[in-house]
N, C-alpha and C positions, 0 to 999 in steps of 0.2 A: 111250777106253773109256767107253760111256754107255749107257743103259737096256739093262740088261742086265737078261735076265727073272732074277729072284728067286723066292725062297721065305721063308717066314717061320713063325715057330713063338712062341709063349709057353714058357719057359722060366723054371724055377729056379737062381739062382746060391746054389753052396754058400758059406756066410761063418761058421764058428764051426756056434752053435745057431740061428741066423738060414738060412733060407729069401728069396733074394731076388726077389721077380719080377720078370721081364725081358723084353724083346720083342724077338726076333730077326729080323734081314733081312741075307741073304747070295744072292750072284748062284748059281744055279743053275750047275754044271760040275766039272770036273777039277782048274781053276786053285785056286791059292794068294790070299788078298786081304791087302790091310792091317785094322789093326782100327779101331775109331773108336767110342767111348762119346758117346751120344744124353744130357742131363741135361736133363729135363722142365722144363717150370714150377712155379710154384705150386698145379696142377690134374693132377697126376699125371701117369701115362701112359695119356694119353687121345687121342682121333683124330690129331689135329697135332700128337702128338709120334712115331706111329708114323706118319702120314704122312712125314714127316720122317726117319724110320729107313729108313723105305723106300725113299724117295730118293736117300738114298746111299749106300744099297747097288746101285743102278740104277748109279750112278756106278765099280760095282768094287772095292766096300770090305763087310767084314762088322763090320754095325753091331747094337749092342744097347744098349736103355734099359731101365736098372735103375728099380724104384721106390723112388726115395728118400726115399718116405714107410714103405717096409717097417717099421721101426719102429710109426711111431705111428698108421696107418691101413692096414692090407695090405688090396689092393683098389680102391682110392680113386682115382677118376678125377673131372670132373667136366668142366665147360663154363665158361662164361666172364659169369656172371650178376654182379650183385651179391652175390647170397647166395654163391655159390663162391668170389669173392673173399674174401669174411671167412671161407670157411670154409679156403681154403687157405693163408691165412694165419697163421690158429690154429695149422695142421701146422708152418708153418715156422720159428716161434715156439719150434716146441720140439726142434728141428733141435740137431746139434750138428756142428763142424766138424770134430773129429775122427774121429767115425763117419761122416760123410758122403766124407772121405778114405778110411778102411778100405773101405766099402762099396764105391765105384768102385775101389779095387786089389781085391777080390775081383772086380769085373766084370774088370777087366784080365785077373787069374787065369786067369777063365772061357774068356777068349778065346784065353791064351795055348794051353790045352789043347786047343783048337780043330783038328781037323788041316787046315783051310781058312784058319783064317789066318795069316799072318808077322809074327812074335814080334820083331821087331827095335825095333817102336816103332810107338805109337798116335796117333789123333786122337780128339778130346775136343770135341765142343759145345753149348753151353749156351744157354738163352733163358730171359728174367724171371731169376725167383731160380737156375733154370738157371743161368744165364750169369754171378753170383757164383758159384756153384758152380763152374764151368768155369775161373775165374779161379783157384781154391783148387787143382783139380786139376792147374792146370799146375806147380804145383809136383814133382807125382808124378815119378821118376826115366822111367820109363815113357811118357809124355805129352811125345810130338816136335810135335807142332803141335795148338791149340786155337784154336777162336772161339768169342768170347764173346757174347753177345750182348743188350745193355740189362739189366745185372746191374746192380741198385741195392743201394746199403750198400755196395761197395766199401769206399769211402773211412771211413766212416761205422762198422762195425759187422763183426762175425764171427759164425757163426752159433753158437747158444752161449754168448756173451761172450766179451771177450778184448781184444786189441788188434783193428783194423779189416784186414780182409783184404791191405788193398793195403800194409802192411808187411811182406807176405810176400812180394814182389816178385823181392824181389833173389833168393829162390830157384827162381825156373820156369828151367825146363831148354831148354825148346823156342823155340819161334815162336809168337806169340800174334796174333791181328788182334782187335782188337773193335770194335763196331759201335751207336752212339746215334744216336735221334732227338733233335733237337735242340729240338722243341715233349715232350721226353719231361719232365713236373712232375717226378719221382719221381727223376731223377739231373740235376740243374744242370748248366749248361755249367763251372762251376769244377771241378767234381768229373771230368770228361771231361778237364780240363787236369791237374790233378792227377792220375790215373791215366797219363798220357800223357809226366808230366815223370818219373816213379818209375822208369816202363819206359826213359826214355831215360838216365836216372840208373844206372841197374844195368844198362847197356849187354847190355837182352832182345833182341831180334830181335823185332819189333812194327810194325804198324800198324792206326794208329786210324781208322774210317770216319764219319764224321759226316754228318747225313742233314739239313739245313735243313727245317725247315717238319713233318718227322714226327714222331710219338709213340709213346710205348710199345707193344710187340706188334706192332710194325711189318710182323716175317715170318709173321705168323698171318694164313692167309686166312678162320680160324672165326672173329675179331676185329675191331669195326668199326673200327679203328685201323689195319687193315690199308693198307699201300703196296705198290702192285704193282711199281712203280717201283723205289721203296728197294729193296723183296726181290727183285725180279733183280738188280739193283746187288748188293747183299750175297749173293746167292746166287752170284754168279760168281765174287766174291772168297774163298769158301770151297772153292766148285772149285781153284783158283790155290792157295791156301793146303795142302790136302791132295795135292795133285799134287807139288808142289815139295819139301815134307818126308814123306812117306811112300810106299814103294817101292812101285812097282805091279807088278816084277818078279817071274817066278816062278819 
């Protein structure tokens, strides 16, 4: 099942007093889908992250990305300048990891009430601080398979304060794959081993993709960092990855 025509909408997730916005892509039909939470970058949800929703939803999956800056910027997208960097930064700065959990179980929520999708179990993927994020979410009971993708601070940090993400290991439920470049400054290859030993330690269901020679943003074609290469390699592995754990039946 692949490019399946789609539709797509902007949407509100109900969460408390919070208003979440979200971007939806689900294949056009009759059928039932699996769900799959979209987690932006540092630059909102902006072109390439709903290009990316989109996709896999062409794939046979109803996808939505929440703004996980709805807190502290609602609206906020941006590009990939210098100046966006510092400014999306700023947002993530003031991020917190517990709300950032609530927020995606109310996307889960959203989806579960969906009458297009099967509620059995989700996929989750993330890219930049996305792809920490994606790493936190697969703790969710909810969250049967996730990719991660060049999430930096791992090892290092939680958003928020705290102890560093990757001590929260031992509690992902699912199947996790993640995905570094390996020219990427922002997460060292020790930190790729360490992430890699935690998951073999608490005996997750995981594998690591390592990308020689590329750098951060790898999967972004708006990105001069862009690898067409890496990202069919990683993009096939995501295919495999939500095929295997998430039911396509209807």
């Amino acid at each position: 099942m692949t490019d399946l025509e789609i539709r797509t909408n902007h949407v509100k997730v109900p969460h408390g007093d919070l208003q979440i916005d979200a971007y939806l892509a689900q294949p056009v039909g009759q059928l039932s889908f699996p769900g799959v939470i979209v987690i932006q970058e540092i630059f909102g949800v902006n072109a390439h992250i709903r290009e990316v929703t989109e996709r896999i939803a062409k794939e046979g999956y109803v996808a939505i990305a929440p703004a996980i800056y709805q807190r502290q910027a609602p609206g906020y997208q941006a590009g990939y300048t210098p100046e966006d960097i510092q400014e999306g930064r700023k947002y993530k700065e003031q991020t917190k990891a517990s709300e950032l959990l609530s927020d995606i179980q109310a996307t889960i929520n959203y989806l579960q009430k969906l009458p297009e999708v099967k509620a059995e179990g989700f996929g989750c993927i993330g890219f930049c601080f996305g792809g920490h994020i994606a790493y936190l979410a697969a703790t969710l009971p909810d969250i049967k398979a996730t990719a991660s993708f060049y999430g930096a601070g791992i090892t290092t940090m939680t958003p928020g304060g705290g102890e560093p993400t990757v001590t929260r290991t031992k509690d992902i439920k699912g199947t996790i794959y993640a995905f570094f470049g390996m020219a990427d400054a922002s997460i060292p290859s020790e930190q790729v081993a360490q992430i890699e030993a935690e998951l073999t330690k608490h005996h997750i269901h995981h594998r690591i993709f390592r990308y020689d020679g590329v750098d951060h943003g790898f999967f972004c074609d708006h990105r001069s960092s862009y690898d067409a290469e890496a990202a069919k390699a990683a993009w096939q592995q995501v295919k495999q990855l939500f095929q295997m754990n998430l039911s396509l039946e209807t």
